[in-house]
mmCIF file as gemmi writes it, N, C-alpha and C atoms, coordinates in Angstrom:
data_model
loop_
_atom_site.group_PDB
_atom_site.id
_atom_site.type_symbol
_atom_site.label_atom_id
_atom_site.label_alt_id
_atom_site.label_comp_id
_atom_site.label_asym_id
_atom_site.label_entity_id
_atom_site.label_seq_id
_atom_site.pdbx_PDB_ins_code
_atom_site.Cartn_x
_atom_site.Cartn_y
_atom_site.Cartn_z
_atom_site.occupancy
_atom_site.B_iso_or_equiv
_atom_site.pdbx_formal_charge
_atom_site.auth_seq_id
_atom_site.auth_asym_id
_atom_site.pdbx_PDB_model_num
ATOM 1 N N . UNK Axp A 1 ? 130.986 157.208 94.052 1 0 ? 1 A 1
ATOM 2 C CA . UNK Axp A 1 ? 132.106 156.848 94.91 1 0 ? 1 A 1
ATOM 3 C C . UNK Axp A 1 ? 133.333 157.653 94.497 1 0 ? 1 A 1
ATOM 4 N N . UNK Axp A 2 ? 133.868 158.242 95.499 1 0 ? 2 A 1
ATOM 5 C CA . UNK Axp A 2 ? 135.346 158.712 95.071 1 0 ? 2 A 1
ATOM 6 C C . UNK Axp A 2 ? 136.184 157.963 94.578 1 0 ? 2 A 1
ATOM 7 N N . UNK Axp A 3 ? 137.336 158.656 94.114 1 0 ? 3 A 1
ATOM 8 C CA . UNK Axp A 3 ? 138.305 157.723 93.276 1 0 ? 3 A 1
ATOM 9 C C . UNK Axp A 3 ? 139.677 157.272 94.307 1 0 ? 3 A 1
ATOM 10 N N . UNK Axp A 4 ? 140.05 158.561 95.365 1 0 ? 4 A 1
ATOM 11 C CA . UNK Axp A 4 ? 140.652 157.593 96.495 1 0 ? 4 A 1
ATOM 12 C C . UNK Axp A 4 ? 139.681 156.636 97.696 1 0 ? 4 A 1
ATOM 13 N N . UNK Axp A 5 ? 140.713 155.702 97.44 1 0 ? 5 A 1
ATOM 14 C CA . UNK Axp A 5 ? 139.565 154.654 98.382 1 0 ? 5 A 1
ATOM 15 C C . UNK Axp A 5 ? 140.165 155.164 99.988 1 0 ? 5 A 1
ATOM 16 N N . UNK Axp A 6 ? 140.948 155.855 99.827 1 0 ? 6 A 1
ATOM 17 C CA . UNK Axp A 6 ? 141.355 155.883 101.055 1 0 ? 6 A 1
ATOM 18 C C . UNK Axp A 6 ? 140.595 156.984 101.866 1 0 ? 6 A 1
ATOM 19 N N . UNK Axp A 7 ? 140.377 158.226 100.982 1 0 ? 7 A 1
ATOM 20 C CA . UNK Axp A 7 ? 139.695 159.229 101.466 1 0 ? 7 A 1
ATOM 21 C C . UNK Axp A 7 ? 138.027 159.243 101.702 1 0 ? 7 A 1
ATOM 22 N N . UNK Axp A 8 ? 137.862 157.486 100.754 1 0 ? 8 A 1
ATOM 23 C CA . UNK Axp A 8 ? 136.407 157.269 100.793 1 0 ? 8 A 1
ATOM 24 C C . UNK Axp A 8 ? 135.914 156.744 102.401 1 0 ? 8 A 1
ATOM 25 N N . UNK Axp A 9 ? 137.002 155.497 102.506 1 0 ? 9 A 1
ATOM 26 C CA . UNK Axp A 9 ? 137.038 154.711 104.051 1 0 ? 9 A 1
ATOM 27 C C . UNK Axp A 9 ? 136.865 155.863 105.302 1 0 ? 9 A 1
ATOM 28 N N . UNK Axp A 10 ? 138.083 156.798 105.257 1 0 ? 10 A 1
ATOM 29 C CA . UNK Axp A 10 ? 137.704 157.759 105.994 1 0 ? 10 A 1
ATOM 30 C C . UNK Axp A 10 ? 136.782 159.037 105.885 1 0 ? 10 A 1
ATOM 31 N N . UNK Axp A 11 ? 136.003 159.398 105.078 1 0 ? 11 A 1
ATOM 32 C CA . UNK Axp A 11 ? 134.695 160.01 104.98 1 0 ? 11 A 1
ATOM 33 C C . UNK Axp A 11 ? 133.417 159.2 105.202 1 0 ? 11 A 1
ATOM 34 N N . UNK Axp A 12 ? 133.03 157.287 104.49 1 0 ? 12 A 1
ATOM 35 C CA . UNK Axp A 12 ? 132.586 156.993 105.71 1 0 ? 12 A 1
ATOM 36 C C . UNK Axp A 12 ? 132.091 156.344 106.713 1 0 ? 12 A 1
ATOM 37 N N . UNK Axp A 13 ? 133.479 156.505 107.36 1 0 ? 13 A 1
ATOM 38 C CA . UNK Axp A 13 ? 134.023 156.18 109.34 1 0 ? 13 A 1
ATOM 39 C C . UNK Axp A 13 ? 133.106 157.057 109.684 1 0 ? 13 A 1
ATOM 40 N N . UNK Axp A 14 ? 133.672 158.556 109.421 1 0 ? 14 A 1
ATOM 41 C CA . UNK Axp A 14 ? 133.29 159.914 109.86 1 0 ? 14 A 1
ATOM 42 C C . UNK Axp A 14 ? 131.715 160.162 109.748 1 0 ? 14 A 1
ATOM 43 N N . UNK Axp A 15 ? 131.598 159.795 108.841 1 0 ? 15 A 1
ATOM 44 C CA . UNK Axp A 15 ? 129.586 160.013 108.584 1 0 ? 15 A 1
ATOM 45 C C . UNK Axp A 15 ? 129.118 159.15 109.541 1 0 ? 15 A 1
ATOM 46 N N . UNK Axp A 16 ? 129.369 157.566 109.544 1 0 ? 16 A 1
ATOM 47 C CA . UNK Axp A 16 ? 128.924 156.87 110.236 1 0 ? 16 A 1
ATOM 48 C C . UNK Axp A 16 ? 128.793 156.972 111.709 1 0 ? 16 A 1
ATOM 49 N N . UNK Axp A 17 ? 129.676 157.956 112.269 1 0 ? 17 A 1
ATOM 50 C CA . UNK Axp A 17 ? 129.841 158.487 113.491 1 0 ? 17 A 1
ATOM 51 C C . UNK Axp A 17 ? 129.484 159.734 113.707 1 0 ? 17 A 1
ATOM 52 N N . UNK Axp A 18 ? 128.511 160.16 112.808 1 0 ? 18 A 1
ATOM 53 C CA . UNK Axp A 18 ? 128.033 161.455 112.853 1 0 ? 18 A 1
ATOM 54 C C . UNK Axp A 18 ? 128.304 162.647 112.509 1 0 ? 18 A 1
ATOM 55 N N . UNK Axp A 19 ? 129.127 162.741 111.897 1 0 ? 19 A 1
ATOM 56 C CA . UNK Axp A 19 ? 130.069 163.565 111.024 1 0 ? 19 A 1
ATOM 57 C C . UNK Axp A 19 ? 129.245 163.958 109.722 1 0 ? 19 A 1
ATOM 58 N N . UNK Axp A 20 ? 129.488 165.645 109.728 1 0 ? 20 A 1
ATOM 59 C CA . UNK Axp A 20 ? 129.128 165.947 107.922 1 0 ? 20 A 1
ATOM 60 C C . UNK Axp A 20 ? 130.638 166.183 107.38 1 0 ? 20 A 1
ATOM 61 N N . UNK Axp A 21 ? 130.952 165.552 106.272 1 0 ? 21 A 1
ATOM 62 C CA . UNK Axp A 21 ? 131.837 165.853 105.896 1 0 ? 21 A 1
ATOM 63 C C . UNK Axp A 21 ? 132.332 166.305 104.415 1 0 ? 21 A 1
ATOM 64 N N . UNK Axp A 22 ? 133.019 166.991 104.009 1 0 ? 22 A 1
ATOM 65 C CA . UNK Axp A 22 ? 133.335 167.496 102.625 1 0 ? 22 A 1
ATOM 66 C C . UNK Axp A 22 ? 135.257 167.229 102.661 1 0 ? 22 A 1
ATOM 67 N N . UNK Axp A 23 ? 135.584 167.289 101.046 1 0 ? 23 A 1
ATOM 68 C CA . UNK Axp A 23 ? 136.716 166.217 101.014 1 0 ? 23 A 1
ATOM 69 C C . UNK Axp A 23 ? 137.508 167.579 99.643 1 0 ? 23 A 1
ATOM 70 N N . UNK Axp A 24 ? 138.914 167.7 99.715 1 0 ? 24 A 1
ATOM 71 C CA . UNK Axp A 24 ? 139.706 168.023 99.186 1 0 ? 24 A 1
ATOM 72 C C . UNK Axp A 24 ? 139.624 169.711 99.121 1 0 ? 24 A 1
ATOM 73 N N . UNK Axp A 25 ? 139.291 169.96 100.476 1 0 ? 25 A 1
ATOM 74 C CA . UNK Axp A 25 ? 139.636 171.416 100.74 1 0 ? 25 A 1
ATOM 75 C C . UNK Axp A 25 ? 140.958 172.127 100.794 1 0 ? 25 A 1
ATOM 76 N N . UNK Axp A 26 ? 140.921 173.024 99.865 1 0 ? 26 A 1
ATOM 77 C CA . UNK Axp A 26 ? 142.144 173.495 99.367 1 0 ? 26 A 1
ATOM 78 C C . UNK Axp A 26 ? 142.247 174.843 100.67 1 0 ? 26 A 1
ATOM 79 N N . UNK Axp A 27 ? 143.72 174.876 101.244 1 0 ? 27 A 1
ATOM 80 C CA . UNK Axp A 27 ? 144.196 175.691 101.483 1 0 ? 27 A 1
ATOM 81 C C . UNK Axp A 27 ? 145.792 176.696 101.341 1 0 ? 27 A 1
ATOM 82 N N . UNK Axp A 28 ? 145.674 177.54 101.499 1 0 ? 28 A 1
ATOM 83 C CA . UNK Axp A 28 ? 147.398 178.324 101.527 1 0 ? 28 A 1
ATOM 84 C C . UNK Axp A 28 ? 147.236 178.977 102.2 1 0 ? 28 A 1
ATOM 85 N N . UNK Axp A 29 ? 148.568 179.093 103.244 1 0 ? 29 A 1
ATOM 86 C CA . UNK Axp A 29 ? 148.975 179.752 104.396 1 0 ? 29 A 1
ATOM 87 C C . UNK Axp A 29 ? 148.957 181.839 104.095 1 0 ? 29 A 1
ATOM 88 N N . UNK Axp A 30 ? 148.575 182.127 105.083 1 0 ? 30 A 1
ATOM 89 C CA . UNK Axp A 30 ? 148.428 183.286 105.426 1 0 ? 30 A 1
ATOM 90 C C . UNK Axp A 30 ? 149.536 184.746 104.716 1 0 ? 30 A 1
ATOM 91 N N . UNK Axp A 31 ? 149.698 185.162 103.759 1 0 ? 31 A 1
ATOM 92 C CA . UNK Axp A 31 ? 151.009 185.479 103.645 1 0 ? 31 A 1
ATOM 93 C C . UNK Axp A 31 ? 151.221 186.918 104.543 1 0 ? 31 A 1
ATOM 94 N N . UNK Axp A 32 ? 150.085 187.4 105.148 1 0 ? 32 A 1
ATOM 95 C CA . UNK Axp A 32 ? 149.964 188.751 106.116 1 0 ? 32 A 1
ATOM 96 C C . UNK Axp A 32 ? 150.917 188.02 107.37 1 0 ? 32 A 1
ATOM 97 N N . UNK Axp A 33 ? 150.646 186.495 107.705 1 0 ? 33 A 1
ATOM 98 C CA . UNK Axp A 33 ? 151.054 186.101 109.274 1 0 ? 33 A 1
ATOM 99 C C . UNK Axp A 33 ? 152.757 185.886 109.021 1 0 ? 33 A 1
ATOM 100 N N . UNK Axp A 34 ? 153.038 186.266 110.659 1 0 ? 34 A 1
ATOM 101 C CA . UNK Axp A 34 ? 154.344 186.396 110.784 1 0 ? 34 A 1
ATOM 102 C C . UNK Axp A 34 ? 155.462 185.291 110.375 1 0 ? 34 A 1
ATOM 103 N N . UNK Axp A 35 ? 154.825 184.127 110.661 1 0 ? 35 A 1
ATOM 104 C CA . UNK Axp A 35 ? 155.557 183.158 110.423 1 0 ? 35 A 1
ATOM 105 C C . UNK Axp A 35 ? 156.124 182.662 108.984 1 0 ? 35 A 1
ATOM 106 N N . UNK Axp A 36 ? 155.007 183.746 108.139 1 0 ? 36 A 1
ATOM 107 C CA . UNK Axp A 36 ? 154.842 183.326 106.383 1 0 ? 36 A 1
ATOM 108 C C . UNK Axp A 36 ? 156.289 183.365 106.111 1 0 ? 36 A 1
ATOM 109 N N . UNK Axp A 37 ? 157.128 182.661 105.356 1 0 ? 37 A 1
ATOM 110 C CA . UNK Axp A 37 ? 158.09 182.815 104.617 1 0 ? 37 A 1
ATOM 111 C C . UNK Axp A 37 ? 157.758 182.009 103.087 1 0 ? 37 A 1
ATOM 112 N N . UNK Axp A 38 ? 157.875 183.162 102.075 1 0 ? 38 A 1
ATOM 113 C CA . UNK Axp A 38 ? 157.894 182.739 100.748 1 0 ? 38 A 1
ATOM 114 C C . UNK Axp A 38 ? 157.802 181.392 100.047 1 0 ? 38 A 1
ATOM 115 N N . UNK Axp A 39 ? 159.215 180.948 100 1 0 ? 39 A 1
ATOM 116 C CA . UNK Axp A 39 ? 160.064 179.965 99.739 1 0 ? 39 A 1
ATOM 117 C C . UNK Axp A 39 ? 159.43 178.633 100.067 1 0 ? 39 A 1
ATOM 118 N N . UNK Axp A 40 ? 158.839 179.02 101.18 1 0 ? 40 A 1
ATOM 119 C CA . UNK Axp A 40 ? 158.651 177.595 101.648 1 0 ? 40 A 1
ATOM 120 C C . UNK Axp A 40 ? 156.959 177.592 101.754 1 0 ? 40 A 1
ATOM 121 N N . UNK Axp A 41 ? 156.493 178.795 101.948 1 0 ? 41 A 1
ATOM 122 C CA . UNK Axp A 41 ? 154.667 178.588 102.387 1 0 ? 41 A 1
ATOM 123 C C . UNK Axp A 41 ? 153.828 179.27 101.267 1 0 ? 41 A 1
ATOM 124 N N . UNK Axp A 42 ? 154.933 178.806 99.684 1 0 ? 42 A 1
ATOM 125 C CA . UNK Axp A 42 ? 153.589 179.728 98.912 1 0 ? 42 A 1
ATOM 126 C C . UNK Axp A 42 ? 153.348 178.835 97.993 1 0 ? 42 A 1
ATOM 127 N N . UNK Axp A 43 ? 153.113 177.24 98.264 1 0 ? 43 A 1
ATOM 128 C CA . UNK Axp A 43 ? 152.562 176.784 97.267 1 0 ? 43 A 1
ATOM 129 C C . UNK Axp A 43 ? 150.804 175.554 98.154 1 0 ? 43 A 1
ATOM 130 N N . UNK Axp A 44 ? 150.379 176.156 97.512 1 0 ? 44 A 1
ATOM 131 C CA . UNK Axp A 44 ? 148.67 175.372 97.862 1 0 ? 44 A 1
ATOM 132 C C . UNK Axp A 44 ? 148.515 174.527 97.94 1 0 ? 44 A 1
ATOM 133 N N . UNK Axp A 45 ? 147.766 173.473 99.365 1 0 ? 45 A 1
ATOM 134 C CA . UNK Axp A 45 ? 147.677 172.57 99.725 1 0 ? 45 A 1
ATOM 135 C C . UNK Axp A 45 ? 146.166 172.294 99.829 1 0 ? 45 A 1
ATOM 136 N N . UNK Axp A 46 ? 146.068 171.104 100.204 1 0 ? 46 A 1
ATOM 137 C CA . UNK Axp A 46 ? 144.642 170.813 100.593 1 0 ? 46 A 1
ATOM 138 C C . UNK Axp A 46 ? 144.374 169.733 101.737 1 0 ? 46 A 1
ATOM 139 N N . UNK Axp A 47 ? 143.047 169.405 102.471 1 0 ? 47 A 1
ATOM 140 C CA . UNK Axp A 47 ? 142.856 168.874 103.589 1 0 ? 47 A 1
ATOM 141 C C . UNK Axp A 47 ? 142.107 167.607 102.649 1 0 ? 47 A 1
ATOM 142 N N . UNK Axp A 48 ? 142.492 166.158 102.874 1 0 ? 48 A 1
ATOM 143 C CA . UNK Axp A 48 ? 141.874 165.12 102.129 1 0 ? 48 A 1
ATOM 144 C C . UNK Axp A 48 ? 140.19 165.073 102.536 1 0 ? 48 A 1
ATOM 145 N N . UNK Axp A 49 ? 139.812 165.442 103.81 1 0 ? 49 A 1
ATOM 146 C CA . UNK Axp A 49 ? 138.566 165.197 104.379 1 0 ? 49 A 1
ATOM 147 C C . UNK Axp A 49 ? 138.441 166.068 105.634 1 0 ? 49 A 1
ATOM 148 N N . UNK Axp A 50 ? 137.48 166.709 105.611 1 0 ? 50 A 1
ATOM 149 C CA . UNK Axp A 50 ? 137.253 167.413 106.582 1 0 ? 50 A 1
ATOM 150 C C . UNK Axp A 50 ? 135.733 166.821 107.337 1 0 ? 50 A 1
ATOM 151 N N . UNK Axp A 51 ? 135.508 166.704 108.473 1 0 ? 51 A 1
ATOM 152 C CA . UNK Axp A 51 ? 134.174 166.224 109.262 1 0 ? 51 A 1
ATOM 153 C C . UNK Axp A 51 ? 133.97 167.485 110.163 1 0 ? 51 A 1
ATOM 154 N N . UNK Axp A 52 ? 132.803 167.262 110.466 1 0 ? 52 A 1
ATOM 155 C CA . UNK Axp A 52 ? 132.093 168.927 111.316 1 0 ? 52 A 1
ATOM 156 C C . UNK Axp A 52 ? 131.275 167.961 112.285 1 0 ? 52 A 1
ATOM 157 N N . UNK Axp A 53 ? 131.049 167.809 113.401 1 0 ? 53 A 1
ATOM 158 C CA . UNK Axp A 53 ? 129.873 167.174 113.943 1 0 ? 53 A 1
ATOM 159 C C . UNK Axp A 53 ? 129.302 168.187 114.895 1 0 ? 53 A 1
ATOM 160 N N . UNK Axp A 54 ? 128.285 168.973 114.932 1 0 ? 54 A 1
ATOM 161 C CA . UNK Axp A 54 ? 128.26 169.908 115.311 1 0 ? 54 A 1
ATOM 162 C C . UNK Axp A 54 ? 127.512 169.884 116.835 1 0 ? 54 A 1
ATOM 163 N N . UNK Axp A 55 ? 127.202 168.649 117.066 1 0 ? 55 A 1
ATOM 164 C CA . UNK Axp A 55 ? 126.416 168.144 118.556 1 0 ? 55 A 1
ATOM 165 C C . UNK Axp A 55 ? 127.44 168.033 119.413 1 0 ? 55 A 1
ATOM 166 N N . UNK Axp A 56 ? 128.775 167.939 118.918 1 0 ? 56 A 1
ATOM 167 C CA . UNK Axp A 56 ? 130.029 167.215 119.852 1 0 ? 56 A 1
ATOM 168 C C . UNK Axp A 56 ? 130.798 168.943 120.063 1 0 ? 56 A 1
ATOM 169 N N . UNK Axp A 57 ? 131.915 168.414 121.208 1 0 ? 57 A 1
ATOM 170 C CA . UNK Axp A 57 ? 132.019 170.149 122.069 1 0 ? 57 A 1
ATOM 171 C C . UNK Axp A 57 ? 133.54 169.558 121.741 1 0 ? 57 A 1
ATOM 172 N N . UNK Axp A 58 ? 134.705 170.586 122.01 1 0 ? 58 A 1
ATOM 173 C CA . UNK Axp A 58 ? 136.438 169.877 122.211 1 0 ? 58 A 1
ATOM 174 C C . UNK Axp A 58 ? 136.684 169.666 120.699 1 0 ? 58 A 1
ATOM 175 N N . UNK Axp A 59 ? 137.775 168.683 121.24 1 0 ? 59 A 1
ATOM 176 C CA . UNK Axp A 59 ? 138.577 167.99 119.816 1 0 ? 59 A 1
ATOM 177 C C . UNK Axp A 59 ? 137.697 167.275 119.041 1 0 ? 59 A 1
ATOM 178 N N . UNK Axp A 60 ? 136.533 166.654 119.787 1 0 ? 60 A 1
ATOM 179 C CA . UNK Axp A 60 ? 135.593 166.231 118.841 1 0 ? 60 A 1
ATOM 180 C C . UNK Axp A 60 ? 135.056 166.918 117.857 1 0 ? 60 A 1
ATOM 181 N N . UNK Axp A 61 ? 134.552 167.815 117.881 1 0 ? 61 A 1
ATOM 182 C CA . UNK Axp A 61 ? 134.004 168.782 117.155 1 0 ? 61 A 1
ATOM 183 C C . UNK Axp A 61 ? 134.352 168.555 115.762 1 0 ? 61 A 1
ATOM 184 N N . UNK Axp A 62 ? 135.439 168.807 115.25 1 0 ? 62 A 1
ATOM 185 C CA . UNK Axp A 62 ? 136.22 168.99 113.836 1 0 ? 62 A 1
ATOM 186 C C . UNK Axp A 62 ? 137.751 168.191 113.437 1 0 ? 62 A 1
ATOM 187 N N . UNK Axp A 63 ? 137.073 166.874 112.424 1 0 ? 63 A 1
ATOM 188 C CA . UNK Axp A 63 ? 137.885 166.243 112.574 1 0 ? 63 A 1
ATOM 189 C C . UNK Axp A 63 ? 139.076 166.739 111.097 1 0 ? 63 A 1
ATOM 190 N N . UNK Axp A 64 ? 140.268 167.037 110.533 1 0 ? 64 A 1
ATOM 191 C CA . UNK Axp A 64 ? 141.118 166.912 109.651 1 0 ? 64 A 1
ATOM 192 C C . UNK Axp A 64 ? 141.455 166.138 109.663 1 0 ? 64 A 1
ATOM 193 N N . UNK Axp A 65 ? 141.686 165.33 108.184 1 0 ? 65 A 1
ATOM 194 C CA . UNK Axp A 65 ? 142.393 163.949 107.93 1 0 ? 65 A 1
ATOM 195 C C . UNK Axp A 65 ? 143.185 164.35 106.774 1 0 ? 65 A 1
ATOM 196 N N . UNK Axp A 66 ? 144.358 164.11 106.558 1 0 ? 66 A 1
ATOM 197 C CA . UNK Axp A 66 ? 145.363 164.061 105.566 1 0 ? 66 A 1
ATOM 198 C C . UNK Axp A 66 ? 145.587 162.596 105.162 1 0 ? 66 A 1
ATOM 199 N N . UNK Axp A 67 ? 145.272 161.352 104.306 1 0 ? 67 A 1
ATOM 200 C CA . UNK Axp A 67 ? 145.231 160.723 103.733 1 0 ? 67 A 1
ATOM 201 C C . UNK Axp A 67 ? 146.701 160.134 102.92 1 0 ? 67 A 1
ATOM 202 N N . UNK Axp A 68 ? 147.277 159.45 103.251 1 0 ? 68 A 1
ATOM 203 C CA . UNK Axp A 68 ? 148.267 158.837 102.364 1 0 ? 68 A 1
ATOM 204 C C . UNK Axp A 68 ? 148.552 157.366 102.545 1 0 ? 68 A 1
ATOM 205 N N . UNK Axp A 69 ? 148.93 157.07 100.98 1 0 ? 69 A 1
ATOM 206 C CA . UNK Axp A 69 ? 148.95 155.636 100.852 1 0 ? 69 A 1
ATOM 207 C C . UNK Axp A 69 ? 150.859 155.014 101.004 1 0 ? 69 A 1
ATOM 208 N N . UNK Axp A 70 ? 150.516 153.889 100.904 1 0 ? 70 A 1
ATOM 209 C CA . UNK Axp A 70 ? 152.129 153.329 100.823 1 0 ? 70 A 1
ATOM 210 C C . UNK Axp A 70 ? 152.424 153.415 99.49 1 0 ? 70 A 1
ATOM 211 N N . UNK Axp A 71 ? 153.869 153.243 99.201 1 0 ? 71 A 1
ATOM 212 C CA . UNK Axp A 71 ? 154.192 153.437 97.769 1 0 ? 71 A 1
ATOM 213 C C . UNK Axp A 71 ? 153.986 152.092 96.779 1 0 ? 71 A 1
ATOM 214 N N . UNK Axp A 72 ? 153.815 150.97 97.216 1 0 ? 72 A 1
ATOM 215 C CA . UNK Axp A 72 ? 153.316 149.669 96.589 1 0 ? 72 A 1
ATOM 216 C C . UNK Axp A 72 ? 151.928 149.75 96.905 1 0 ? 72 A 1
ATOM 217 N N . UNK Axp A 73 ? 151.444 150.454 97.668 1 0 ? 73 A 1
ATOM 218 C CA . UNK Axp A 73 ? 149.694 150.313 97.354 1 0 ? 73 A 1
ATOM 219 C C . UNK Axp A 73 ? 149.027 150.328 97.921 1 0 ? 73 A 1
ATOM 220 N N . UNK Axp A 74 ? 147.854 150.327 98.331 1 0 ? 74 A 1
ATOM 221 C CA . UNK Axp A 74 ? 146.918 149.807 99.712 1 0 ? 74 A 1
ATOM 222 C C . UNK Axp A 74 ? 146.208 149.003 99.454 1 0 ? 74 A 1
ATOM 223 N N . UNK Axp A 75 ? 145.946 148.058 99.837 1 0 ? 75 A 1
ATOM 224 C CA . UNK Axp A 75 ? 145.038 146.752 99.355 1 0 ? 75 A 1
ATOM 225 C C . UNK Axp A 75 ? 143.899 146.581 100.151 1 0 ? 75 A 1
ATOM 226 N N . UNK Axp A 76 ? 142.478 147.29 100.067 1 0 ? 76 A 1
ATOM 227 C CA . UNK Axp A 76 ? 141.457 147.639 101.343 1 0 ? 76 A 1
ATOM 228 C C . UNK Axp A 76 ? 140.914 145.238 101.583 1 0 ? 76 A 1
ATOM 229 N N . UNK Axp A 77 ? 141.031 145.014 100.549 1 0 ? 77 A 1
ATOM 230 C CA . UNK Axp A 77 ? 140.87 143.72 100.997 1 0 ? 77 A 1
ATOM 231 C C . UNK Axp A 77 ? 141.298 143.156 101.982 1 0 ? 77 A 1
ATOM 232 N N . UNK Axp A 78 ? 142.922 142.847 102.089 1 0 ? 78 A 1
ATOM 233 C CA . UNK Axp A 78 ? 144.515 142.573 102.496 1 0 ? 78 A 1
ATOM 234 C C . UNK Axp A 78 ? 144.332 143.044 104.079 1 0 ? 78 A 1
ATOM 235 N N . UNK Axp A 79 ? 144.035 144.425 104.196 1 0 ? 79 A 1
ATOM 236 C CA . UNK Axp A 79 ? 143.741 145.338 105.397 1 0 ? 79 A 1
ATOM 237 C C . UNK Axp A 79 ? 142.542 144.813 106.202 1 0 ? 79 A 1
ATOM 238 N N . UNK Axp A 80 ? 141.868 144.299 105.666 1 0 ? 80 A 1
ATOM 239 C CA . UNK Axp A 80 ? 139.918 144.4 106.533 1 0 ? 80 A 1
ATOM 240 C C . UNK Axp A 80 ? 140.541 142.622 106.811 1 0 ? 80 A 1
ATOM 241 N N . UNK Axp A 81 ? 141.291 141.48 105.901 1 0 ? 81 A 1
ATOM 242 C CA . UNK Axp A 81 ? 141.666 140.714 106.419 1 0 ? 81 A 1
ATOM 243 C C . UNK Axp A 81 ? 142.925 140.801 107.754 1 0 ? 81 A 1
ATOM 244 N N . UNK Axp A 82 ? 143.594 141.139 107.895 1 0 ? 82 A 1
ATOM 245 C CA . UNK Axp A 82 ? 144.276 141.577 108.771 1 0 ? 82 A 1
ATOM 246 C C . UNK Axp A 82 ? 143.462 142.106 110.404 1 0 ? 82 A 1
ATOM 247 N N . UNK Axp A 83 ? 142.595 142.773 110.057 1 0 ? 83 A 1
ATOM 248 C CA . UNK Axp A 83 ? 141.533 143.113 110.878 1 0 ? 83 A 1
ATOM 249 C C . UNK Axp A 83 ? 140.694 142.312 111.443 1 0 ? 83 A 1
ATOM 250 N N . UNK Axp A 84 ? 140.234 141.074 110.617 1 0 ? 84 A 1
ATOM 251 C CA . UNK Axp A 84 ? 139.59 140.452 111.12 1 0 ? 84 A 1
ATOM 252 C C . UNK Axp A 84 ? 140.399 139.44 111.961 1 0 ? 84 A 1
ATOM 253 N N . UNK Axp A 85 ? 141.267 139.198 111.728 1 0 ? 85 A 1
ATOM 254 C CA . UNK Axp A 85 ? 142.092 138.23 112.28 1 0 ? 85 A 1
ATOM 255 C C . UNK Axp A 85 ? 142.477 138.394 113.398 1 0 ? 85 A 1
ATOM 256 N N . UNK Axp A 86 ? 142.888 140.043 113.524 1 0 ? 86 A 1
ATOM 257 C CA . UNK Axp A 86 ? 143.293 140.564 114.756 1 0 ? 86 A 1
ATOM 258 C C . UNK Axp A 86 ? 144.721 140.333 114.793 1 0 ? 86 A 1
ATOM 259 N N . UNK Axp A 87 ? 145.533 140.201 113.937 1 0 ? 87 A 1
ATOM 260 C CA . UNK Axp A 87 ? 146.675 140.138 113.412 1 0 ? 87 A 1
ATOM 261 C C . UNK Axp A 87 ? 147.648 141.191 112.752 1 0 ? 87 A 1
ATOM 262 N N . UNK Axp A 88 ? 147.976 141.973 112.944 1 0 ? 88 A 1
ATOM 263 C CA . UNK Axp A 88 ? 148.204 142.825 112.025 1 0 ? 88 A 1
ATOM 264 C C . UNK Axp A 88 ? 150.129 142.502 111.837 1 0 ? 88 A 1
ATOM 265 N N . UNK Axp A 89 ? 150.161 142.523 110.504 1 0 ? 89 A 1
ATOM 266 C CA . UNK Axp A 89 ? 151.522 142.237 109.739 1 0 ? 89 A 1
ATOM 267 C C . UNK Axp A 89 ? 152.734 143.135 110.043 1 0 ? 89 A 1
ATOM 268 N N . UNK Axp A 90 ? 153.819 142.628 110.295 1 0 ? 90 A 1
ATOM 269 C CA . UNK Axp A 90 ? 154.917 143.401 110.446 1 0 ? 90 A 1
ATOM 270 C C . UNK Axp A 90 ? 154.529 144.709 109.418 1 0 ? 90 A 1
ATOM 271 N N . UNK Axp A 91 ? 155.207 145.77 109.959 1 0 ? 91 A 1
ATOM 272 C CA . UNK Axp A 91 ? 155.39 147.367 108.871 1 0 ? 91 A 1
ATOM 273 C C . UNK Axp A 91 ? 157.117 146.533 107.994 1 0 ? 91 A 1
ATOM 274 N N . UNK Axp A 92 ? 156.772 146.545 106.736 1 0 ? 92 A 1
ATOM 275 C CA . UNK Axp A 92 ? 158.364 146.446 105.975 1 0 ? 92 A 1
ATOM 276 C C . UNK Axp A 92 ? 159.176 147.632 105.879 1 0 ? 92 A 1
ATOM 277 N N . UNK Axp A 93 ? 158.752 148.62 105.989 1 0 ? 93 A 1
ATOM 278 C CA . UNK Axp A 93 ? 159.235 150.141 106.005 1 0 ? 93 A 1
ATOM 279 C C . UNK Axp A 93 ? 160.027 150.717 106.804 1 0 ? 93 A 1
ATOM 280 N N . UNK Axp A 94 ? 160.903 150.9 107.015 1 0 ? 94 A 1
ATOM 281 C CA . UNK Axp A 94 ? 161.618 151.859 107.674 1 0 ? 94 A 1
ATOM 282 C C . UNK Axp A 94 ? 161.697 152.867 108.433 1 0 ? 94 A 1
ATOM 283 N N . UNK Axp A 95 ? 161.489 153.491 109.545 1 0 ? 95 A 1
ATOM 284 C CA . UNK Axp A 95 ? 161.064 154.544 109.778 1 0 ? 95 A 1
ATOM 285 C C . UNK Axp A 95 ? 162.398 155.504 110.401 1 0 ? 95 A 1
């Protein structure tokens, strides 16, 4: 089992729906393309989960997920209750 639970839930959603998927693909932007500026596009990122389903045509095809938690936590218990209830809790956050 992975160690984010979050990137685990969504890898697998994604399998379960037919998806092959691989998780913490590292990328950095192009520095040949025009848009590259230094300062801002030269430090390395990565994709939390990537899915391929290769039977599906469109946006289906290839799913990217970027993964982030709240800063007090994610509680997958707390959440799947919420779910079941069909309730879901005010956001405390700010946007």
């Amino acid at each position: 089992m992975k160690e984010d639970v979050l990137e685990q839930i969504v890898e697998d959603y994604l399998q379960l729906n037919g998806y092959f998927t691989t998780h913490n693909v590292p990328f950095k932007p192009d520095k040949g393309h025009i848009d590259f500026v230094g300062l801002e596009d030269s430090v390395p990122s990565d994709i939390d989960v990537v899915g391929f389903r290769p039977l599906s045509t469109g946006v289906e095809k290839v799913m990217a997920v970027s993964c982030k938690s709240w800063q007090n936590g994610f509680n997958p218990q707390s959440k799947l209750k919420e779910m079941r209830e069909n309730r879901p809790k005010n956001n405390t956050h700010k946007t």
